[in-house]
C-alpha positions in Angstrom: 0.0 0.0 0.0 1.4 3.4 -1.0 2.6 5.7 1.6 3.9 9.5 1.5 5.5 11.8 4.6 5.6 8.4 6.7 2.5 7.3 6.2 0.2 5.3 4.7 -2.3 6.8 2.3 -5.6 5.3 4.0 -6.7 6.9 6.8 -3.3 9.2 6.8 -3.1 12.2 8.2 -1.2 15.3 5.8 2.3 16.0 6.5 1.0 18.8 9.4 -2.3 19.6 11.6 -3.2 21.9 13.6 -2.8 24.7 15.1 0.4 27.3 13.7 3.1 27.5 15.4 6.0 29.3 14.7 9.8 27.7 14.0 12.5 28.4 16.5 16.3 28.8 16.1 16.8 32.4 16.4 15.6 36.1 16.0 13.7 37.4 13.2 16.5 37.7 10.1 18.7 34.8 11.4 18.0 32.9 8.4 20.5 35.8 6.5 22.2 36.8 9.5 25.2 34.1 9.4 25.7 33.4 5.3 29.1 32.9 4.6 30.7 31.9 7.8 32.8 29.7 8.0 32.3 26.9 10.5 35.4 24.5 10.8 36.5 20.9 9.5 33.0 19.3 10.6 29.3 20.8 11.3 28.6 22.8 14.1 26.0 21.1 16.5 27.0 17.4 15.3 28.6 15.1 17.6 30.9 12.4 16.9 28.2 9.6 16.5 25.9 11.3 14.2 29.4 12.5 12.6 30.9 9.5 11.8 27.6 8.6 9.7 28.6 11.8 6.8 30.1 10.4 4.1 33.8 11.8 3.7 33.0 12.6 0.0 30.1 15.0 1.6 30.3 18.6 0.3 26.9 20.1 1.0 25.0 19.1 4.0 21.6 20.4 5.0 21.9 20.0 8.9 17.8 19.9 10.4 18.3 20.9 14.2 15.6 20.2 16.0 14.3 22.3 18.8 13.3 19.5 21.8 13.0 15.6 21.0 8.5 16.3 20.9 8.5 19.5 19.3 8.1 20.1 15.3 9.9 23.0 15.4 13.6 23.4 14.0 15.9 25.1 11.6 17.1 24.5 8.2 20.7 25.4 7.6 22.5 24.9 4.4 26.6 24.4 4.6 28.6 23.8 1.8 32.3 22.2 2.1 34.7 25.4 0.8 38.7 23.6 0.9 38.4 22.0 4.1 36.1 24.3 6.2 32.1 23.7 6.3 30.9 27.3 5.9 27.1 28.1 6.5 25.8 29.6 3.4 21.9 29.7 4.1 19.2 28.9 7.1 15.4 29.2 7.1 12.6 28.1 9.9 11.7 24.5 9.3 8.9 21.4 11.0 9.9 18.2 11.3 7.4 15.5 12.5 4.5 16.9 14.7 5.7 14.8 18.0 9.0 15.1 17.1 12.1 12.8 16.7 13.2 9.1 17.1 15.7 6.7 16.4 13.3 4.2 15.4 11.0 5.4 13.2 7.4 3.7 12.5 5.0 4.4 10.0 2.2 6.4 10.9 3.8 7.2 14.6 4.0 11.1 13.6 7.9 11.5 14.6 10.9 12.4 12.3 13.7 9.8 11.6 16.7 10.7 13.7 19.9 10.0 10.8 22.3 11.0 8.2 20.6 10.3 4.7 21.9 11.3 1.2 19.9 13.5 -0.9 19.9 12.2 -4.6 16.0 12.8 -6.2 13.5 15.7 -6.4 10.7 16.7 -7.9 7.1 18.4 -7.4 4.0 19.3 -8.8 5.5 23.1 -10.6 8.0 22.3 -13.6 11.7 22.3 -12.7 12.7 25.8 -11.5 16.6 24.6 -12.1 16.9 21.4 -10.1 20.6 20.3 -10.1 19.4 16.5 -8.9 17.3 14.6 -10.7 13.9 16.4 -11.1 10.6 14.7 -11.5 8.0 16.6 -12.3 4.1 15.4 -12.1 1.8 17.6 -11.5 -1.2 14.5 -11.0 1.3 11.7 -9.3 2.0 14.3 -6.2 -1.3 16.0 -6.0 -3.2 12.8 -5.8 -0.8 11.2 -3.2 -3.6 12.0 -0.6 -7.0 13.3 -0.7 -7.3 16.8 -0.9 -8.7 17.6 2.4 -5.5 15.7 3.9 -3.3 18.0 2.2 -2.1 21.4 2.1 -2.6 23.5 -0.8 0.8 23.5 -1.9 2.9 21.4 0.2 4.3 19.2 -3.0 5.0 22.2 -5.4 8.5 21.0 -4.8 9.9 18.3 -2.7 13.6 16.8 -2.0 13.0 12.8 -1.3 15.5 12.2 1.7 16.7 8.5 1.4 15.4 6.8 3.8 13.8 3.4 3.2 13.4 4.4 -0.3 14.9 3.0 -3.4 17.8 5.6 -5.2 17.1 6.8 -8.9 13.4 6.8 -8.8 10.7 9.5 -8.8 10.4 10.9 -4.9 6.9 9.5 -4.9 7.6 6.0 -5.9 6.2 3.4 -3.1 9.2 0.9 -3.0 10.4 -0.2 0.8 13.2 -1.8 1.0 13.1 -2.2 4.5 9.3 -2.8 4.6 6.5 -0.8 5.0 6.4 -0.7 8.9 9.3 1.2 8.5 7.4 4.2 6.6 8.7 6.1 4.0 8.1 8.5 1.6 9.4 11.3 3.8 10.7 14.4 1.7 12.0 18.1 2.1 9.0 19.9 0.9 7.0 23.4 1.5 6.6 24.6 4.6 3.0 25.1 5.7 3.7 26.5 8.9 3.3 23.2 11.6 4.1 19.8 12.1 4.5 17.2 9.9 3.7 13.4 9.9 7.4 12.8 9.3 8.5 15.2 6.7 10.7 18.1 7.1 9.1 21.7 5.5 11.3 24.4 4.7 9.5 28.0 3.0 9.2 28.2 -0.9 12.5 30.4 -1.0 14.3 27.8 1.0 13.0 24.7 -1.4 14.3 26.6 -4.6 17.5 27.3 -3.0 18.3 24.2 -2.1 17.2 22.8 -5.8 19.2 25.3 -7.4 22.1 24.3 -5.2 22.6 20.6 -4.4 24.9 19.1 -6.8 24.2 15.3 -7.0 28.4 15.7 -7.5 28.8 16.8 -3.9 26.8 14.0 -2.3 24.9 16.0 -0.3 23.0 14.6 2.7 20.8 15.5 5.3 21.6 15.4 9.0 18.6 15.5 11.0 17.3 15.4 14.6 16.7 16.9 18.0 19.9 19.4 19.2 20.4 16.7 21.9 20.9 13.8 19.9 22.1 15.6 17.1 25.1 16.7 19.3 25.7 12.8 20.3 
């Protein structure tokens, strides 16, 4: 049975609910405030477990720190590899799953895999606005994933599919598990819509072209994503 942000498609819930809430990780602006620092040999925030899981071939690494292990809120912070210093060269407000975090991720159990995964296929419902990975655009496969009351209105306009339990080299909304569908899938970078998720990560529009425009399946980017506290393990 298909599934998409984690979960499966009957009786799923869209990628967020509820009530707004607004992301943490800084003041107003802080999203600009720091673009072009350089950080040092490895990513700021990222222990030495969670560190020995990105690849050494890693040049761009969109690091997802989440605020608290049950909240959805977090920040989305774009560093790029420059000689051998990580500098920070973007950072928007982001949600990750509405309870937050685990290391154990289930489908349908509303939390946010805690892990290092690459970033190799995108896509969305809008035409290609300059994707450097692999772009697949649809603009009925996305749309129809869920029914539209389950869905916001433009929460797949463009997505990033981050590779967990999912097959490399296919379209983001593909329904292969190769670990099994217990262990969820489909979870994706996608537009923000201002809460939490079901397991997704959201980032604004001007975030998701960014990061199109930027990741270079020649880099191997990855995500590395999770609560501050484990993310520092």
């Amino acid at each position: 049975m298909a599934l998409v942000c984690g979960v499966l498609l009957t009786g799923a819930t869209a990628c967020g609910q509820g009530a707004e809430r607004r992301a943490s990780g800084g003041a107003p602006g802080e999203e600009s405030a720091y673009a072009g620092q350089a950080v040092g040999s490895r990513l700021p925030g990222v222990g030495d477990r969670m560190w020995s899981q990105v690849p050494a071939d890693s040049g761009q690494a969109v690091v997802i720190y989440g605020e608290r292990r049950d909240s959805p809120d977090s920040l989305a912070v774009l560093y790029e590899k420059q000689g051998s210093a990580w500098v920070r060269t973007a950072s928007w407000p982001a949600h990750n799953g509405r309870l937050g975090w685990t290391r154990d991720h289930q489908m349908d159990d509303g939390r946010s895999p805690v892990g290092v995964f690459s970033l190799t296929d995108a896509g969305g419902t809008l035409a290609d606005p300059g994707s450097r990975l692999r772009y697949w655009h649809d603009d009925n496969a996305y749309a129809t994933m869920l029914p539209p009351e389950q869905v916001h209105a433009h929460d797949f306009d463009y997505v990033i599919a981050i590779d967990y339990n999912r097959f490399q080299g296919v379209p983001p909304f593909d329904w292969g598990r190769p670990e099994g569908v217990e262990k969820g899938g489909g979870i994706w970078l996608h537009m923000d819509h201002g809460d939490g998720t079901s397991a997704c990560v959201t980032v604004p529009e001007p975030g998701m072209k960014t990061l199109l425009r930027t990741l270079d399946p020649t880099r191997h980017p990855v995500v590395v994503m999770g609560d501050r506290e484990r993310l520092a393990s």
